[in-house]
C-alpha positions in Angstrom: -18.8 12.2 -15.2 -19.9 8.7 -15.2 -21.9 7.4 -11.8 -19.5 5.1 -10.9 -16.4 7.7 -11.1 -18.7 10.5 -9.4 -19.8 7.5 -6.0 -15.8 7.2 -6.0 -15.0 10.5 -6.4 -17.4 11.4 -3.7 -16.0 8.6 -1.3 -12.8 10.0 -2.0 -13.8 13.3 -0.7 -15.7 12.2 2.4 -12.9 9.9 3.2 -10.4 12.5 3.8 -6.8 11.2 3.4 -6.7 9.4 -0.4 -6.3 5.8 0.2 -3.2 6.4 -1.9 -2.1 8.7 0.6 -2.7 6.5 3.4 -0.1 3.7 1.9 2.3 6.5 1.6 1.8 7.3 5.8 2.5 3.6 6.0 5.9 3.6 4.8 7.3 6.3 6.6 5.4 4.6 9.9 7.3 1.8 8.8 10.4 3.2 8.6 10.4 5.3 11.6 9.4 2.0 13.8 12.5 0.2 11.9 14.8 3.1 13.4 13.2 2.0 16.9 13.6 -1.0 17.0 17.4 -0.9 15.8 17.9 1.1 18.3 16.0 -1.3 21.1 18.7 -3.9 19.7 21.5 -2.0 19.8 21.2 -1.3 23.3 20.5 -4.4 24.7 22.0 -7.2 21.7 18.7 -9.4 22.1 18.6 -11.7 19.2 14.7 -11.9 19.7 15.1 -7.7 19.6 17.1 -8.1 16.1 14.5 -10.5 14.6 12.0 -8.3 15.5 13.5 -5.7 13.9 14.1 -8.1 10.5 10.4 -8.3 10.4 10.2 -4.1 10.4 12.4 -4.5 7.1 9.9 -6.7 5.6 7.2 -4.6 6.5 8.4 -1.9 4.7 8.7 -3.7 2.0 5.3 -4.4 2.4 4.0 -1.4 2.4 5.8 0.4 -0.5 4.4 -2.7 -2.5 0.7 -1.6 -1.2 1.3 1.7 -2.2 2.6 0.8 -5.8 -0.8 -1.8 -6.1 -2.7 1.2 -4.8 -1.7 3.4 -6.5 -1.9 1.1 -10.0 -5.2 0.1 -8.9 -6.7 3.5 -8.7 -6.2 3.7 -12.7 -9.8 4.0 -15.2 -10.3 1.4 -17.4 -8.5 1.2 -20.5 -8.4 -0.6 -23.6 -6.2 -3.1 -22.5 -8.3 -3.7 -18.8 -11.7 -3.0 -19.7 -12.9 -3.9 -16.1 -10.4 -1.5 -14.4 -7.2 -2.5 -12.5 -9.0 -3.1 -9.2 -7.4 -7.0 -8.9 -3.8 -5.3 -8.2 -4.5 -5.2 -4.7 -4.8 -8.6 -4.6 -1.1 -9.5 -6.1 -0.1 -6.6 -3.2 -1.8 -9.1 -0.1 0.0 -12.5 -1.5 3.1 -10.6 -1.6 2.7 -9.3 1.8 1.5 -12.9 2.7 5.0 -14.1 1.5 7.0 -11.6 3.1 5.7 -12.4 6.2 6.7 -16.2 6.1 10.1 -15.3 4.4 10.3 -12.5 7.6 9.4 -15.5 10.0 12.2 -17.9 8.2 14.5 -15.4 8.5 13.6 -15.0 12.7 14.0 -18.9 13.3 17.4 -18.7 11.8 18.4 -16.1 14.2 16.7 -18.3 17.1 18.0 -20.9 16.4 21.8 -19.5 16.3 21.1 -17.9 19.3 19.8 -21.0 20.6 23.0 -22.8 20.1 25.0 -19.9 21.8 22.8 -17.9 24.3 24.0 -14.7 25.6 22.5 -12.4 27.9 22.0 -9.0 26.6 22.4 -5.6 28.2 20.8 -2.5 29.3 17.0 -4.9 29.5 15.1 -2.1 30.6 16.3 0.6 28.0 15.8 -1.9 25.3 12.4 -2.9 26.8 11.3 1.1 27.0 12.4 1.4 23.1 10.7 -1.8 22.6 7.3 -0.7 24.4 7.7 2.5 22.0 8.0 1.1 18.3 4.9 -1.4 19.5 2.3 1.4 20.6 2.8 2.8 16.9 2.6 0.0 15.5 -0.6 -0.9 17.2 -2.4 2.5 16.7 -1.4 2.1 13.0 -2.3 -0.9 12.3 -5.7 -0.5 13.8 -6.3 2.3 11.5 -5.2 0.6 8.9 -7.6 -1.8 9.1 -10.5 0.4 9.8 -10.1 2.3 7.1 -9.3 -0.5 4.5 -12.5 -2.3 5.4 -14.2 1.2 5.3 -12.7 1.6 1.8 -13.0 -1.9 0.3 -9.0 -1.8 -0.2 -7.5 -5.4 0.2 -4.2 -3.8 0.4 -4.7 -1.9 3.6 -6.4 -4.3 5.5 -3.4 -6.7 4.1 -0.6 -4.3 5.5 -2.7 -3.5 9.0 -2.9 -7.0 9.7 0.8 -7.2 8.5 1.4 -5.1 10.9 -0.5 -6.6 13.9 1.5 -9.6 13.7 4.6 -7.4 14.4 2.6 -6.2 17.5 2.4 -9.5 18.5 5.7 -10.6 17.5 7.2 -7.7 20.0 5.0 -8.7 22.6 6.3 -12.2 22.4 10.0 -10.6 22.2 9.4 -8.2 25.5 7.8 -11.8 27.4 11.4 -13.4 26.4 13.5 -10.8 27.4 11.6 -10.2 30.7 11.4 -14.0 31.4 14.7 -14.6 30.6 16.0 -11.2 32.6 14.3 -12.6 35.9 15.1 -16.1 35.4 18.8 -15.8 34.2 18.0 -18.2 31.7 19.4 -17.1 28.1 18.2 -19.4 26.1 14.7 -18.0 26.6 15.2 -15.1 24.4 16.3 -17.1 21.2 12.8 -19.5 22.8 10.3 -17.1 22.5 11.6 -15.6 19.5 11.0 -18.8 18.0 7.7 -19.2 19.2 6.8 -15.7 17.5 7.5 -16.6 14.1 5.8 -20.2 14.0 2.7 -17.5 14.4 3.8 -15.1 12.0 3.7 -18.1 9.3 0.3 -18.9 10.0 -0.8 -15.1 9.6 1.4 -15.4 6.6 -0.5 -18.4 4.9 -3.6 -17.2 6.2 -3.1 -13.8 4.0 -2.3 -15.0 1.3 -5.2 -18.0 1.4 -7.8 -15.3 2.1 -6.0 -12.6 -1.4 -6.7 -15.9 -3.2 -10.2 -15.7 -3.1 -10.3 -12.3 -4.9 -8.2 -13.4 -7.9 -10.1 -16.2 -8.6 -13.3 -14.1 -8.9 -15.0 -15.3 -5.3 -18.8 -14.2 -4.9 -19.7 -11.8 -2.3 -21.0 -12.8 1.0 -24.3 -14.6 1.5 -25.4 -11.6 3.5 -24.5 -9.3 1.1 -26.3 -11.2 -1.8 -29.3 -11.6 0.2 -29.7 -7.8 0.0 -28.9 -7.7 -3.7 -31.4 -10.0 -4.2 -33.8 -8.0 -1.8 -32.7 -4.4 -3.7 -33.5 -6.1 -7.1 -36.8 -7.3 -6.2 -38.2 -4.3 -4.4 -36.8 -1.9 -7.0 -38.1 -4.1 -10.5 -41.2 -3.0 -10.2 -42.9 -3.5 -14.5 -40.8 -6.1 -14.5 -41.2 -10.0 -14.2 -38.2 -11.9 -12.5 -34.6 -11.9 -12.2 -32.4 -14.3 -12.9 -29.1 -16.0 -13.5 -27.9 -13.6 -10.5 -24.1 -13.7 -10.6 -21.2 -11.3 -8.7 -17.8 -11.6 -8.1 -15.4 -9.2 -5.8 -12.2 -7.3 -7.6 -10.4 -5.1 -4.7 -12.8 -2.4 -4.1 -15.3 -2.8 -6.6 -18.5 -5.3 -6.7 -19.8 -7.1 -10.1 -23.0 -7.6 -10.2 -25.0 -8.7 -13.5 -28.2 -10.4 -14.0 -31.1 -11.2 -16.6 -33.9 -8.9 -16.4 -37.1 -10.5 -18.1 -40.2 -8.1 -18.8 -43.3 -8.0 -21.0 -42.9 -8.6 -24.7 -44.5 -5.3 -25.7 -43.3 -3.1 -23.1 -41.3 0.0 -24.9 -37.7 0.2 -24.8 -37.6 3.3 -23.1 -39.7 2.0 -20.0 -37.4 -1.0 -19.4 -34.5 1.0 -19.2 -35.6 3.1 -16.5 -36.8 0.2 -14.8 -32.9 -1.0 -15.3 -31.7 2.6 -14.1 -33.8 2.5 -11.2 -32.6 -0.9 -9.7 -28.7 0.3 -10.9 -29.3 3.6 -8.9 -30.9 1.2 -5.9 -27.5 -0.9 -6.0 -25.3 1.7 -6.1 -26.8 3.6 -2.8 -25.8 0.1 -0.9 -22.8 -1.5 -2.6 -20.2 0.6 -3.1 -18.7 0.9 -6.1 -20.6 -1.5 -7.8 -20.7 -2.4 -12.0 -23.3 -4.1 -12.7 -25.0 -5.4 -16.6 -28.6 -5.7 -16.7 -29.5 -8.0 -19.5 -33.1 -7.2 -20.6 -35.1 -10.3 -22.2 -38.9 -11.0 -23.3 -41.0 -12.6 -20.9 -40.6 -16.1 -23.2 -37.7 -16.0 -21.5 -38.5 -16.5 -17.9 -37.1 -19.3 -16.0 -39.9 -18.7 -12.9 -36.8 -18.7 -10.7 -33.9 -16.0 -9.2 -35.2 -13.2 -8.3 -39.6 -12.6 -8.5 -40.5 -8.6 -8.9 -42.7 -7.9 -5.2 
């Protein structure tokens, strides 16, 4: 097995749940919180309760389309995508990104209908209890969610937990209408704060999709996380003369990392390639899943810049 499919493979395995797996929990959660809230606006008729629960449709739309770019992105390389299919995730998080503004559209429609005919609802504190309910879950899942995606390098899960938190924040803004507009005897309130809920679900929704952006077009990896490249190189070339031309780029889970390696003219083939396997082994203990291309070169190549051997 290959060192990059054995790191994975051992990730996998340490990771308990398959990332895979994890998508799949999402849907259900998604659907069972959709039945919630339903019922929440059934009981009471709250046009800030039914928007909410339009955003719960979106959402697990959401997440079946994380679970399909999951899923896809988890294939080996092939002939066709020599590089792996990591980037799916990516087309996953600027979906969700558009379903969230679409869901937010689709919530200051209702408002403003509502708006122009307010009614007060019924049974408040049922619908409020339901309400309470399908937020909890959402909260506890979306805070795994994001754990584990940033534990796991997935784009996709981190995408769908902070999907979801702006549905926790969306149903907090609903419960602060119906209770404001319950004490005050003001209708309109409800169809108010709805509104004021989904003008912050479209800037979570641009914000998504401006942040999957930087993945498909190839964006470097943090400055902090180069800087300990850089360090691992250096401390780990040791028989060799620089680094340079130092370039990596982010694809969902994996890292790509390649570089020029310059050493001595005469020095064997054999030696520079265990120089080369040591720094690779080095990377791979602190980037995880990381591909990275060594280019060897004789030292009339040096450019006396990048990265100097300590």
């Amino acid at each position: 097995m290959p060192a990059t499919s054995a790191t994975t493979a051992k990730a996998k395995r340490a990771g308990g749940l398959r990332t895979s797996t994890i998508a799949a929990i999402s849907v259900a959660v998604g659907l069972a919180v959709l039945g919630i809230k339903l019922l929440a606006w059934q009981l009471t008729g709250s046009v800030a309760l039914f928007s909410d629960a339009l955003e719960s449709i979106v959402n697990v739309a959401a997440s079946s389309a994380a679970l399909v770019a999951i899923s896809y992105s988890a294939r080996p390389a092939d002939t066709n995508h020599p590089y792996g299919h990591h980037k799916a995730e990516y087309f996953s998080v600027v979906l969700e990104g558009v379903l969230i503004i679409v869901a937010a559209i689709l919530i200051l429609r209702e408002a403003y209908q509502a708006f122009l005919a307010p009614q007060m609802f019924e049974a408040p504190v049922e619908g409020l209890v339901v309400s309470a309910v399908a937020s909890a879950v959402n909260g506890v899942w979306c805070w795994f969610l994001i754990r584990e995606g940033r534990r796991r390098r997935s784009p996709a899960l981190v995408a769908d937990g902070k999907h979801l938190f702006t549905d926790v924040v969306t149903s907090v803004g609903v419960v602060a209408g119906l209770i404001a507009a319950y004490v005050t005897g003001i209708a309109a309130l409800d169809p108010i704060f709805a509104a004021i809920v989904a003008l912050n679900i479209l800037w979570a929704g641009w914000r998504l999709i401006r942040e999957s952006l930087g993945g498909l077009m190839d964006e470097a990896v943090p400055e902090k996380t180069l800087g300990e490249i850089r360090q691992i190189i250096s401390t780990n070339a040791e028989g060799a003369i620089e680094a340079h031309d130092l370039r990596t780029r982010l694809a969902g889970r994996a890292t790509f990392i390649d570089f020029h390696l310059v050493v001595a003219g005469t020095m064997p083939v054999s030696e520079a390639h265990e120089i080369c396997d040591r720094i690779e082994k080095a990377l791979k203990a602190t980037v995880p899943d990381a591909m990275i291309t060594i280019h060897v070169e004789p030292e009339d190549k040096a450019e006396h810049h990048g990265v100097l051997v300590l």
